[in-house]
C-alpha positions in Angstrom: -36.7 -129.0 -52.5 -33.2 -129.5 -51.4 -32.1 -127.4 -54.6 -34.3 -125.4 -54.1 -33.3 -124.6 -51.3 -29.4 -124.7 -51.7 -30.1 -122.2 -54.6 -31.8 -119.7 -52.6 -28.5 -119.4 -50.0 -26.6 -119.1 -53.0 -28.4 -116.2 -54.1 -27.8 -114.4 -50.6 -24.1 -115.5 -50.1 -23.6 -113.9 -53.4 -25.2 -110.6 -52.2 -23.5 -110.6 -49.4 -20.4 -111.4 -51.0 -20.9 -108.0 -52.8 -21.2 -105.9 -49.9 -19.0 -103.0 -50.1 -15.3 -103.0 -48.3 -15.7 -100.4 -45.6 -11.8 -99.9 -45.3 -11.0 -99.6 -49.2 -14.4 -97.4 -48.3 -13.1 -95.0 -45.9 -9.6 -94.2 -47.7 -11.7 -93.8 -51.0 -13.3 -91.0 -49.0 -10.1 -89.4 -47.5 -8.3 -89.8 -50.9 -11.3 -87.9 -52.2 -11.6 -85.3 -49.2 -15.3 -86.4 -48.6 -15.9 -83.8 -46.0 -19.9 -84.9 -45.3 -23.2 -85.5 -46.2 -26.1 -82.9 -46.3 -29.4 -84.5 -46.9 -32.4 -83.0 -48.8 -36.0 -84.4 -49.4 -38.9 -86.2 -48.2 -40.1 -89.2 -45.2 -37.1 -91.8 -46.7 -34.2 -89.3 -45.5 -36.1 -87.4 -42.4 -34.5 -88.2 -39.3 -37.3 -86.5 -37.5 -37.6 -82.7 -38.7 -41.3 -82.9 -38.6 -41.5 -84.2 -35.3 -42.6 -80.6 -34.0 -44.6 -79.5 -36.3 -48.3 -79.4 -36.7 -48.7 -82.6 -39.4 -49.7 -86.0 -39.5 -46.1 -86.7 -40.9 -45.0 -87.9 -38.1 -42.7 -91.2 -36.6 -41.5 -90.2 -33.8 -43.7 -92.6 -31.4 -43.2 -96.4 -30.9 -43.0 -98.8 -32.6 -41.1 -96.4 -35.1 -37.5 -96.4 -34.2 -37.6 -100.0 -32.7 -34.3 -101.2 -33.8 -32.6 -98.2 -33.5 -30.1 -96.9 -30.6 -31.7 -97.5 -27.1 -35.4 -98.4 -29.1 -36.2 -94.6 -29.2 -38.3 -93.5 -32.0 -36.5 -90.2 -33.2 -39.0 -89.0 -36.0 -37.3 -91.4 -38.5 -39.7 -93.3 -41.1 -38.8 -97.4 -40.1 -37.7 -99.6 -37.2 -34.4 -98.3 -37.3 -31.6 -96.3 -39.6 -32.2 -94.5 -43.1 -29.7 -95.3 -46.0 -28.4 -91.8 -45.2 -27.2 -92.7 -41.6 -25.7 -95.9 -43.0 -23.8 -94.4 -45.5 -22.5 -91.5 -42.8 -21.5 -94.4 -41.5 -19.6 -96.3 -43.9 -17.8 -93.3 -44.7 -17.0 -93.0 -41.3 -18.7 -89.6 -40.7 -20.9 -90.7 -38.1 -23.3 -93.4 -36.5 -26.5 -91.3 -38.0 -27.1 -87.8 -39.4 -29.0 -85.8 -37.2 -32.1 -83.5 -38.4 -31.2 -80.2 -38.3 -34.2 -78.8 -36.5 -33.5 -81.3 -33.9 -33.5 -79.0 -30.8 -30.1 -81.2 -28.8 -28.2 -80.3 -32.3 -24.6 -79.5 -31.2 -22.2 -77.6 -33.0 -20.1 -80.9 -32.8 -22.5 -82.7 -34.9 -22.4 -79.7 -37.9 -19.6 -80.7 -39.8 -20.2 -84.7 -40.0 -23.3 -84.0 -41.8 -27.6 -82.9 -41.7 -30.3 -84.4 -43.0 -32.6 -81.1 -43.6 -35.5 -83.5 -45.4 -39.0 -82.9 -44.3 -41.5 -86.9 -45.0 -44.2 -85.2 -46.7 -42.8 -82.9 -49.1 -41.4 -83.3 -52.7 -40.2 -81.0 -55.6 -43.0 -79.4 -55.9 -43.9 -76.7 -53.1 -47.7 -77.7 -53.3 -46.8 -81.2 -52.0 -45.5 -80.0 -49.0 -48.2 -77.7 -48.5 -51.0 -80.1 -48.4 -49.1 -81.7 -45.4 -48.4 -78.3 -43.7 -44.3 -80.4 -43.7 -41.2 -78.4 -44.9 -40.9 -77.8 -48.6 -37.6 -78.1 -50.6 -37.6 -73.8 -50.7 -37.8 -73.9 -47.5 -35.1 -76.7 -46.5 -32.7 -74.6 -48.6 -33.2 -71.4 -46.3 -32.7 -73.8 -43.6 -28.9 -74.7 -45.1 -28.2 -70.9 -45.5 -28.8 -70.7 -41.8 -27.0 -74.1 -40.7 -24.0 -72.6 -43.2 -23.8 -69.0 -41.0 -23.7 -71.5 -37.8 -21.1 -73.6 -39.1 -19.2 -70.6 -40.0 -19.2 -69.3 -36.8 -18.2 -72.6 -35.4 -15.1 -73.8 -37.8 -14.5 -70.4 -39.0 -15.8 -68.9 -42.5 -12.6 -70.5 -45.0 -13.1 -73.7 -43.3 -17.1 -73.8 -43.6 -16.1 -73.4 -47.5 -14.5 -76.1 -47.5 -16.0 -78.6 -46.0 -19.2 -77.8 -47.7 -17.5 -78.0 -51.2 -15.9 -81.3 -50.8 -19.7 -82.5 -49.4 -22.2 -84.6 -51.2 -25.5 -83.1 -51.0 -28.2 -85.7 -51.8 -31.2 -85.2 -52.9 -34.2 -87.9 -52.5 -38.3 -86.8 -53.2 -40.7 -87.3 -55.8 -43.3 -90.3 -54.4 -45.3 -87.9 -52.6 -45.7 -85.3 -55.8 -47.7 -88.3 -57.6 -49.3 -90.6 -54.6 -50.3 -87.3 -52.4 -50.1 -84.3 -54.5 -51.1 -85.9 -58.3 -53.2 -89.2 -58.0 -55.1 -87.7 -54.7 -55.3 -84.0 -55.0 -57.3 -82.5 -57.9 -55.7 -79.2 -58.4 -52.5 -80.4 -60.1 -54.5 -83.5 -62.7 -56.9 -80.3 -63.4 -54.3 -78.3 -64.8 -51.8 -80.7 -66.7 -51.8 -84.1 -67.3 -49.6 -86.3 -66.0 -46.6 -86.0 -68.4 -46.9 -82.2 -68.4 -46.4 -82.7 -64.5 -43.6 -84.7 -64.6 -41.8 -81.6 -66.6 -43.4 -79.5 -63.9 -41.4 -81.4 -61.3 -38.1 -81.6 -63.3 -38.3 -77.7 -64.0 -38.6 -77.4 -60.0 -35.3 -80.1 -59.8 -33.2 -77.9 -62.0 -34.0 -74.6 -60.2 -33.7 -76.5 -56.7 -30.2 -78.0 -57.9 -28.9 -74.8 -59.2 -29.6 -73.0 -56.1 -27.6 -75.9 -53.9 -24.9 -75.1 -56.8 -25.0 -71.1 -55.9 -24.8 -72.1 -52.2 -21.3 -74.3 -52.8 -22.7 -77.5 -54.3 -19.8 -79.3 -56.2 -21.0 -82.8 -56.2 -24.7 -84.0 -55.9 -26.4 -87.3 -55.9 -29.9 -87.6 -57.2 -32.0 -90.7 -55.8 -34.3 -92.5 -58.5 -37.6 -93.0 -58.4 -38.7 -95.9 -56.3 -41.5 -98.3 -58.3 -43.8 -97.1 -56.4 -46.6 -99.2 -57.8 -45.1 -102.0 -55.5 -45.7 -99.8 -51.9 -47.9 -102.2 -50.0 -50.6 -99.6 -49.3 -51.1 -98.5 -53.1 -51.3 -102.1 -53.9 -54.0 -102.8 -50.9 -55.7 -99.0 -52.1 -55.4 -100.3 -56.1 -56.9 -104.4 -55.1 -53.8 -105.7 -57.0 -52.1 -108.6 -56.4 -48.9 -107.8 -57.9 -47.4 -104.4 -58.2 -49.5 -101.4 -59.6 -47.6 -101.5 -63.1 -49.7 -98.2 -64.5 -47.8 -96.2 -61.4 -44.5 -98.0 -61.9 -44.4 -97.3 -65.5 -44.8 -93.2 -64.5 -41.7 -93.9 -62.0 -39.5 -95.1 -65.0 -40.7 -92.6 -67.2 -40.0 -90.1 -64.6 -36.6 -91.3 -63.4 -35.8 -91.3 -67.7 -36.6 -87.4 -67.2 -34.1 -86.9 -64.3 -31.0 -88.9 -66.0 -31.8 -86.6 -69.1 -31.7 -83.5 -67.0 -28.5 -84.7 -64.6 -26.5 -85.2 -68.1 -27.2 -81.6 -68.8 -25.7 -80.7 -65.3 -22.3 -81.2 -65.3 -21.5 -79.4 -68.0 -23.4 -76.1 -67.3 -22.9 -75.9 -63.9 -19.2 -77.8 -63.5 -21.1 -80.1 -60.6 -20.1 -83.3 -60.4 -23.7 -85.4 -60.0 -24.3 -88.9 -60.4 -27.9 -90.6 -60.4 -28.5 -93.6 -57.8 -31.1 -95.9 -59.6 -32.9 -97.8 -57.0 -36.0 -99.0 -59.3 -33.7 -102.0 -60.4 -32.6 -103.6 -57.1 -36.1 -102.4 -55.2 -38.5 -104.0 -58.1 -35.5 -107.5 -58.0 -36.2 -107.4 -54.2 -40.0 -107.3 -54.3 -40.1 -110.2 -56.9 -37.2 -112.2 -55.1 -37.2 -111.5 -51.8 -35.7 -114.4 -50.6 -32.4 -113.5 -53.1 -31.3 -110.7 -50.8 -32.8 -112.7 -47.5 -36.1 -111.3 -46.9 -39.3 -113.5 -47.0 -42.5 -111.1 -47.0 -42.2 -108.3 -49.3 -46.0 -107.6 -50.1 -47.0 -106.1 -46.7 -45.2 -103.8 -44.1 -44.1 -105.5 -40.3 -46.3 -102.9 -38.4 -49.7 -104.1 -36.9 -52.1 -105.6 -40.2 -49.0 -104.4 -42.8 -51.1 -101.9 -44.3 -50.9 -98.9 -41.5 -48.4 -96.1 -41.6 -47.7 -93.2 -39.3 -50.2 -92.7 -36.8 -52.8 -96.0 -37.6 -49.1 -97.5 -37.2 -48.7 -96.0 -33.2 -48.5 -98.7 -30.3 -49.2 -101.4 -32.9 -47.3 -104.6 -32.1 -45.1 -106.0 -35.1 -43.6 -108.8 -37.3 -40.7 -110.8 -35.0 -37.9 -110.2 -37.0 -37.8 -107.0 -38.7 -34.6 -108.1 -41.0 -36.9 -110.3 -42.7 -39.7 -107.6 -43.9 -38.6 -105.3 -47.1 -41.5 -102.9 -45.8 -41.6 -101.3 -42.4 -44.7 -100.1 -42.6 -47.3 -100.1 -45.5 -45.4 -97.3 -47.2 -41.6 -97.2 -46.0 -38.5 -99.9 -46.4 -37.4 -101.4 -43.1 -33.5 -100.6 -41.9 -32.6 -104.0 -43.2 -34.0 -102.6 -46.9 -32.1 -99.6 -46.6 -28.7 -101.2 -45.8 -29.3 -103.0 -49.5 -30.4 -99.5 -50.9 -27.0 -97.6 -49.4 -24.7 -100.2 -50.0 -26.0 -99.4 -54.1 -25.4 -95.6 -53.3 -22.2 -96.1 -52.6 -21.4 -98.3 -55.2 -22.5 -95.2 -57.3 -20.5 -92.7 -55.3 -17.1 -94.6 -56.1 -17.6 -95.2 -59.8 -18.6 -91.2 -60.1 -15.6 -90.1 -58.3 -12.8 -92.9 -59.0 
C-alpha cells in the first residue's frame, strides 16, 4: 500500500514537473511576434456566444462558471476556464478570451484575442443547424466583421498585422458524430460513416482555406477527443469502460485530419500544426490518479450524467480539481489546464 501509494505522487510530481515555463513562454511568443489568439469551433472553446440565442446550448446559469472570476457563469462549458483562456494567458495575452457576440465587448479587448466558437456546431453546417447554434460559415462572417472593427480601432496596416502573426485555432468534430451522425438519420442515410468522415474533412479544407484568404498564416487544428470515454455516451452505451467502437472512428478521423494538415503547408504556405489530445485524454481516463484526479468515469454536476440545462441549480462534487469531467459531457478547468499546457507544448515545437 505504502508503494503504492508513493508511486502514485510520483507520477503527479512528474507531471507537474513538466508544466510548461511561462517566462521562457512569454519571450518564445515575443521572439515569435505572437500577436493573439482567434478561436473557432464548438461548446470546448465557447465562452458564451450562444448565451442569447434561441438553443438548448447553453451554460450560462449556475453551477456553470463556478470556479471562474467572481463565480459568474459566462456561457462557458465547465466550472471555470477553457484551454483557450489559459493559453491567452500563458502567453500573456489576457486572463480569458472573450466571445465576440458578448454584448460588454470593448474595442480594448479586440486585439488580445476572440473566441467566435458556437457549443453545438461542428464542420458540418447541418450540425449546427439541428441546434439552431452558430455554424463555422457563419463564425467566419463574424471574423470579417470583428476584422472591419478592429480596423477601425488600430488602423487598417496595423489590423494586418496583428492578424497575420495570430494563431487561429480550430477545435469541432464531436458534435458531427454524437449529434449530427449517430442521432440524426439524415446524414447515416446518405453515406456511411467513413464516407462522412471525408464529408467533414472536405468541409475542414474549404473552412481552413477561407481563414487562409482572410490572413491566416499559422493555424492549429485540435484532435479528436476519444469520445467513446464522455461519461454520458458511456451511461447512453451501458458500458463500463469507454465505448471503444466510437473511439476507434475518433482515431480514424483524427488519421484523416493529420493527412489533410500535411497537405496544407505546402499549398497554402500556412504554417499549421495538429494538437493530438486522444493520447493524454484516453492516459487521463485510465490513470487518473497519474495527473491527480480520482473520478474520471462521471462528471461533478448533480448525478454526473446531466449537462446543460438537466445540469441548472444542481449542487456538485466538493473539489472540482479532482473530477476530469465537469459535467457528463465536458472536461472541468482543472482538465483543460493539462489539455493547454499540451497545446503549447505543440505551439513551440511548430514554431522554434
Amino acid at each position: 500500500m505504502i508503494m503504492r501509494a508513493f508511486l502514485v505522487l510520483l507520477s503527479v510530481l512528474v507531471v507537474q514537473a513538466q508544466a510548461i515555463d511561462i517566462a521562457k513562454l512569454r519571450l518564445f511568443a515575443a521572439k515569435n511576434n505572437l500577436s493573439c489568439i482567434y478561436v473557432f469551433g464548438d461548446s470546448s472553446v465557447d465562452p458564451g456566444n450562444n448565451n442569447n440565442l434561441i438553443t438548448d446550448q447553453k451554460g450560462n446559469f449556475l453551477p456553470y462558471g463556478k470556479d471562474f472570476y467572481d463565480g459568474r457563469p459566462t456561457g462557458r462549458f465547465s466550472n471555470g476556464r477553457l484551454a483557450t483562456d489559459l493559453i491567452a494567458d500563458a502567453l500573456g495575452h489576457t486572463k480569458y478570451i472573450p466571445a465576440y457576440l458578448d454584448q460588454n465587448l470593448t474595442n480594448a479587448q479586440l486585439v488580445n484575442g476572440i473566441s467566435f466558437a458556437s457549443g453545438g456546431s461542428g464542420f458540418d453546417d447541418l450540425t449546427a443547424q439541428l441546434s439552431n447554434v452558430i455554424s463555422l460559415s457563419k463564425q467566419l462572417e463574424y471574423f470579417r466583421e470583428y476584422k472591419a472593427r478592429l480596423g477601425r480601432h488600430v488602423g487598417k496596416k496595423r489590423a494586418q498585422e496583428i492578424v497575420k502573426n495570430a494563431v487561429f485555432l480550430l477545435s469541432m468534430g464531436t458534435n458531427d458524430f454524437l449529434q449530427n451522425y449517430y442521432v440524426e438519420p439524415t446524414r447515416s442515410k446518405q453515406f456511411t460513416i467513413e464516407k462522412y468522415q471525408d464529408l467533414l474533412i472536405s468541409a475542414m479544407s474549404k473552412y481552413i482555406k477561407a481563414m487562409h484568404a482572410e490572413g491566416a498564416r499559422r493555424l492549429t487544428v485540435v484532435g479528436m477527443e476519444p469520445f467513446g470515454c464522455v461519461p454520458l455516451i458511456r451511461a447512453l452505451k451501458g458500458t463500463v469502460g469507454c465505448a471503444e467502437d466510437y473511439n476507434k472512428i475518433a482515431v480514424s478521423f483524427n488519421s484523416k485530419i493529420k493527412s489533410l494538415m500535411a497537405t496544407l503547408e505546402p499549398s497554402l504556405g500556412i504554417r499549421n500544426f495538429y494538437t493530438d489530445i486522444y493520447g493524454l485524454i484516453l492516459d487521463t481516463i485510465h490513470n487518473p490518479k497519474k495527473y491527480g484526479f480520482v473520478e474520471a468515469s462521471k462528471g461533478c454536476c448533480g448525478s454526473g450524467l446531466e449537462f446543460m440545462e438537466s445540469c441548472k441549480g444542481l449542487p456538485t462534487c466538493a473539489d472540482r480539481s479532482k473530477y476530469v469531467y465537469w459535467d457528463a459531457v465536458h472536461f472541468t478547468e482543472e482538465m483543460y489546464k493539462i489539455i493547454s499546457e499540451e497545446a503549447l507544448k505543440t505551439l513551440m515545437k511548430t514554431l522554434a
